[in-house]
C-alpha positions in Angstrom: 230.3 29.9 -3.2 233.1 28.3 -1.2 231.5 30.8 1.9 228.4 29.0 1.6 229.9 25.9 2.5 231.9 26.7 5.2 229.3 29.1 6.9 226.6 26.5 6.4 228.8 24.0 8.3 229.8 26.0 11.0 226.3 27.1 11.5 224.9 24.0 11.6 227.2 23.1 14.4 225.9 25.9 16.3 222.5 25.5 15.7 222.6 22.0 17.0 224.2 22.8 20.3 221.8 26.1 21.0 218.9 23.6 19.7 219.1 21.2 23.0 219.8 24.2 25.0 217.1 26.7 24.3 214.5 23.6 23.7 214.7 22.4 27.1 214.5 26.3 28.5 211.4 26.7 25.9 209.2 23.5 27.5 211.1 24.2 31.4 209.9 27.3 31.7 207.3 28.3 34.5 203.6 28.3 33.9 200.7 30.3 35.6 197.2 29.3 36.6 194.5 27.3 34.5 192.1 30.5 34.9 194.5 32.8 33.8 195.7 30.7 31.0 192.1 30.3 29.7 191.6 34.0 29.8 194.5 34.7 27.6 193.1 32.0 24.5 190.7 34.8 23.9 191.9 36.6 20.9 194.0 39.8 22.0 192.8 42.5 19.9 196.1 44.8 20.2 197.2 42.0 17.7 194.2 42.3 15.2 195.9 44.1 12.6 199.2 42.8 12.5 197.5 38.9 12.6 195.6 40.2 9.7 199.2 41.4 8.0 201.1 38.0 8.6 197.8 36.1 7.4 197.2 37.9 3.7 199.0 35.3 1.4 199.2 37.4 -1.3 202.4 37.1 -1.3 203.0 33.8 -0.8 201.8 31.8 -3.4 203.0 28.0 -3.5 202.2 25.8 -6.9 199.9 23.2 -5.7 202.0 20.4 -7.4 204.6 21.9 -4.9 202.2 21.6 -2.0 201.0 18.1 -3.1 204.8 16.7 -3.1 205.8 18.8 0.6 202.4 17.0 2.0 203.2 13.5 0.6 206.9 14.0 1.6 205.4 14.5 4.9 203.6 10.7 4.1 207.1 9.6 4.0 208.3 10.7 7.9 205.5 10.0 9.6 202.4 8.0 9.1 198.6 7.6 11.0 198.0 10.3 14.6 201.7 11.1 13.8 201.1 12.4 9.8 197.3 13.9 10.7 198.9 15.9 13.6 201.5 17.5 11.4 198.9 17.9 8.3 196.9 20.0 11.0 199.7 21.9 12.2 200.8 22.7 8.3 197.1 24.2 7.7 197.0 26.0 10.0 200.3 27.7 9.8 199.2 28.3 6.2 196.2 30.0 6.9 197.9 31.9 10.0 201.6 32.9 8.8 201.6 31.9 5.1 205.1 33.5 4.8 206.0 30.7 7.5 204.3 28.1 5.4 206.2 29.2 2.3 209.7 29.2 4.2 208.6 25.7 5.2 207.5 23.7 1.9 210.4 25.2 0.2 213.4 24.4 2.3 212.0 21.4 3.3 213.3 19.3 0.4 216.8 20.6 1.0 216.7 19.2 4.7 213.9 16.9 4.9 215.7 15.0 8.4 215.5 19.4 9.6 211.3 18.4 10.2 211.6 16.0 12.9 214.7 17.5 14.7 213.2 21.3 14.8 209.3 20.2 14.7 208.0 16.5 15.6 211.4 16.4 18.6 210.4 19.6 20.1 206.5 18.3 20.4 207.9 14.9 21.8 209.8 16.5 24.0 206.6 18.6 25.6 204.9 15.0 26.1 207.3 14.5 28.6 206.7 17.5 30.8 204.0 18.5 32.9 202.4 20.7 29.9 199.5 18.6 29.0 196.4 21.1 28.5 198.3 23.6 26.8 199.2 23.6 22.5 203.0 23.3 22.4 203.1 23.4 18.6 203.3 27.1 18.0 207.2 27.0 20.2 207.4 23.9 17.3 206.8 26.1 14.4 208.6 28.9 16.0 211.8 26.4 16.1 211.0 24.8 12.5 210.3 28.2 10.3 213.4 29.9 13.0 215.9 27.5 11.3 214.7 26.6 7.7 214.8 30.6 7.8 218.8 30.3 8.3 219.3 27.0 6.3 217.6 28.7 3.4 219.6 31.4 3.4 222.6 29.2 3.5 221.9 26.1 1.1 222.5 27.3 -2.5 219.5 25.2 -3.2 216.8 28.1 -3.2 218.4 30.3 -5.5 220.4 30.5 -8.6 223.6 32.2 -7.8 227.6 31.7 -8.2 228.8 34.9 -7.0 230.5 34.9 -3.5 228.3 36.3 -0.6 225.6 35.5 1.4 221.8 34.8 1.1 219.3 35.7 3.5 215.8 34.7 2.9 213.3 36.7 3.6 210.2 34.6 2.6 209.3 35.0 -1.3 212.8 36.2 -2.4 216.2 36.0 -1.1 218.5 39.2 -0.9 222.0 38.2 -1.9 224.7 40.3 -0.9 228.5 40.0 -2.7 231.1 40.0 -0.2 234.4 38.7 -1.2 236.4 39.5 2.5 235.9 38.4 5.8 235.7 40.8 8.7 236.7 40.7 12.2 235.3 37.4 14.1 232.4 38.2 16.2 234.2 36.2 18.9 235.6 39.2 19.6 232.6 40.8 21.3 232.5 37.9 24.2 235.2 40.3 25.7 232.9 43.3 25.7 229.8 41.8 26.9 230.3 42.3 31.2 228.7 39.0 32.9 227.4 37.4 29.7 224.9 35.2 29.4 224.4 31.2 28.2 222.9 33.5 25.1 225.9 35.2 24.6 228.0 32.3 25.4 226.5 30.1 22.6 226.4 33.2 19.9 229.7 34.8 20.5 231.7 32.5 23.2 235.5 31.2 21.3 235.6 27.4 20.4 232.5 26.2 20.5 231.0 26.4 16.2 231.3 30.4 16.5 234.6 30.7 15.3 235.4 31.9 11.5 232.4 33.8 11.0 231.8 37.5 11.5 228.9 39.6 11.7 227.2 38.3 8.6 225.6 35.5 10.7 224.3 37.9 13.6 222.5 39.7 10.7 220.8 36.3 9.6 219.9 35.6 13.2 218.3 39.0 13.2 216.2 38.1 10.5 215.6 34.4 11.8 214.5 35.8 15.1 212.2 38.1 13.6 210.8 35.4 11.7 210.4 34.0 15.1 208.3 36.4 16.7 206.3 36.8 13.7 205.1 33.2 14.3 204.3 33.6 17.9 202.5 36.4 17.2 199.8 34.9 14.5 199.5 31.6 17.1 199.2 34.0 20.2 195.8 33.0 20.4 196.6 29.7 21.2 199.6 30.2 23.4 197.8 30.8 26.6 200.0 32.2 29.2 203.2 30.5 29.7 206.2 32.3 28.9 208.2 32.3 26.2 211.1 35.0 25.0 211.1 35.6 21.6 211.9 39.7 22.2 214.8 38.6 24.8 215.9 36.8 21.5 215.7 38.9 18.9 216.6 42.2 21.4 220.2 40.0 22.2 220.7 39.8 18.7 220.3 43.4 17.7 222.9 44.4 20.9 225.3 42.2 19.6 225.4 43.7 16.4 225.9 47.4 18.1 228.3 46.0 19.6 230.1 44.6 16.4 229.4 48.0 14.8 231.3 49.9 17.7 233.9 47.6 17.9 234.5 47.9 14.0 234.3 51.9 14.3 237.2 51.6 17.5 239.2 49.4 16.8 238.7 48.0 13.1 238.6 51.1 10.7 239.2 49.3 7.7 236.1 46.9 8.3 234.1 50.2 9.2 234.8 51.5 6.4 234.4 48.1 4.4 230.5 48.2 5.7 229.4 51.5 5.0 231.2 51.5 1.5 229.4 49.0 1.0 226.1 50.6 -0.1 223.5 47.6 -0.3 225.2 45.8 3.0 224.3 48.7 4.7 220.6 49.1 3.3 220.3 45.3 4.1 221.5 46.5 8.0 219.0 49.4 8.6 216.3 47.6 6.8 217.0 44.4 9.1 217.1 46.6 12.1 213.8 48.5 11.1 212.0 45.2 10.7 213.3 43.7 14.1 212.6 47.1 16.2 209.0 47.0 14.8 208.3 43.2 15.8 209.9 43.7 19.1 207.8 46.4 20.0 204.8 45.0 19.2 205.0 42.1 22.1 206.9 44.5 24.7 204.1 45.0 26.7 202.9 41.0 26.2 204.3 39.2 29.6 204.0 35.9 27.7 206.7 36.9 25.0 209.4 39.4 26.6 210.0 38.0 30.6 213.7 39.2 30.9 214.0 41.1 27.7 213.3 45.1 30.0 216.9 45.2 30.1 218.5 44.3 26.9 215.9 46.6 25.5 217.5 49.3 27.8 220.8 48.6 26.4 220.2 48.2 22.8 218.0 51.8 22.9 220.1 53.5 25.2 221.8 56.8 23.2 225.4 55.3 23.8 224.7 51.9 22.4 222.0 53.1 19.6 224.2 55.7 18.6 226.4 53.6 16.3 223.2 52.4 14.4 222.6 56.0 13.4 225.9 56.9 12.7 225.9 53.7 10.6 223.1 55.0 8.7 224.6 58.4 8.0 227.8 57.7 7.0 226.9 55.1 4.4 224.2 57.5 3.3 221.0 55.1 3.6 219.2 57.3 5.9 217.9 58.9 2.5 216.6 55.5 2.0 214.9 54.6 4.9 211.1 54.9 3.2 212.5 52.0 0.6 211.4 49.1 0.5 214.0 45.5 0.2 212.3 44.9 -3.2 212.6 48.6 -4.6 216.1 48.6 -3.8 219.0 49.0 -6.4 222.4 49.4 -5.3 225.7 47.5 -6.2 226.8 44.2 -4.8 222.6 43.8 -3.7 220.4 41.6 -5.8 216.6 40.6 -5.0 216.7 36.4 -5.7 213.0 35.1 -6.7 213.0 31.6 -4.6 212.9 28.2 -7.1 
């Protein structure tokens, strides 16, 4: 578990500094007129099936002693407007994005102090800009379920294991896969990105929290991020039409990990074939990537969610770039696999975690 430790501290550090920088981008960015802003909080109906998707809490049941003691810990943080505001908020993301809700009310005993820095922070902050007949909260919940996603995964405190690997959470169940090596730092990649961006800069730059770790956490951010446009999407009613870029987000993240994958097949054999030896790694891969290119595409053609995103989409589906993603997927063999679902899987050094 020592991994867990160390890659929970220097994630933290990163997630602190990107916090304050993509918060401030969030609530800066331009808005457009009051008429066209009341047009969009109509209900969009290319979103009535997948709204109806992330709402079924079938899924997602929570014990309502469970719920009781995550609603009277809220009692605890905030009290009067303050408490009803966030009781509200909590509703509703339960009866919008239950998966969200669950993510939520069971990491939030493991970092109760995570609430006010990733929610109540990020709504203060939106008081003091010029956004005052517009609903903030769903950038707040995108932020809050964005990071209890990662600081599930990381904290040992969701599931019972003792192996050494990693955890990603995926909402009901963790998927825990045993790595006992590092690979190649992801660093590495700021080199091969031509004029990157304050994105690539606080995911990949050297020296600042992103040394040490390799591509392990660009997979969790993958699955994070997706997390995060999963949220926008069951509160797009209630967005309006300011701008916001969870594709540009999620798209980023899914380049930089072509661009580990090619740099592991050029210049690090021995990690390439590390990764597609490793059967259930590489299921975990093309089932992240399947997941991610299906969210994406849903809000391509949504100005709200994907300003800036066109061209990192050209990059991350051009042939030359997409290409090691497929080759990926051959060479380990999970193409055959690619109907499968996370929880029907069975292959070594993979194991489906219920969450405590």
């Amino acid at each position: 578990m020592k991994y867990f430790k160390l890659f929970f501290i220097i994630t933290l550090l990163v997630l602190i500094s990107f916090i304050s920088f993509s918060c401030c981008c969030l609530i800066s960015e331009y808005y457009n007129s009051v008429e066209d802003d009341l047009a969009k909080k109509e209900s969009n109906p290319q979103y009535d099936s997948i709204k109806a998707e992330l709402s079924d809490p079938s899924d997602y049941y929570i014990l309502p002693d469970e719920e009781e003691d995550f609603y009277r810990s809220l009692g605890n943080i905030y009290n009067g407007e303050e408490l009803n505001e966030a009781t509200v908020k909590m509703e509703e993301l339960k009866n919008l994005y239950p998966k969200g809700f669950l993510i939520v009310v069971k990491t939030f005993p493991l970092y109760v102090s995570g609430f006010e820095i990733f929610y109540y922070e990020m709504s203060e902050m939106a008081e003091t800009t010029t956004i005052l007949d517009r609903d903030i909260s769903p950038i707040s919940l995108n932020i809050l379920i964005h990071e209890y996603t990662h600081i599930g995964g990381l904290s040992s405190g969701l599931f019972d294991i003792s192996k050494q690997g990693y955890v990603y959470l995926m909402g009901n169940f963790g998927i825990f896969i045993e790595k006992d090596i590092e690979l190649f730092e992801k660093t590495e990649l700021y080199q091969d990105i031509l004029n990157p961006d304050d994105f690539d800069s606080a995911y990949l730059e050297p020296g600042i929290g992103n040394d040490g770790t390799d591509f392990m956490n660009i997979l969790d951010e993958i699955n994070a991020y997706t997390r995060s446009v999963e949220t926008m999407i069951a509160f797009e009613e209630s967005i309006g039409s300011y701008c916001h870029n969870p594709r540009y987000s999620l798209l980023k993240q899914m380049m930089h990990l072509e661009l580990y994958l090619k740099r592991a097949y050029e210049k690090h054999p021995e990690d390439w074939e590390y990764i597609i030896n490793h059967e259930g790694l590489s299921f975990l891969i093309m089932k992240l990537w399947q997941e991610a290119s299906r969210f994406e595409s849903i809000i391509k053609d949504d100005d709200r969610f994907n300003r800036d995103s066109e061209p990192v989409s050209e990059f991350v589906y051009n042939q030359d770039n997409y290409s090691i993603m497929e080759k990926l997927f051959n060479d380990s063999g999970v193409i055959q696999y690619k109907e499968l679902g996370l929880k029907e899987a069975d292959f070594d050094n993979f194991e489906l975690l219920p969450v405590n």
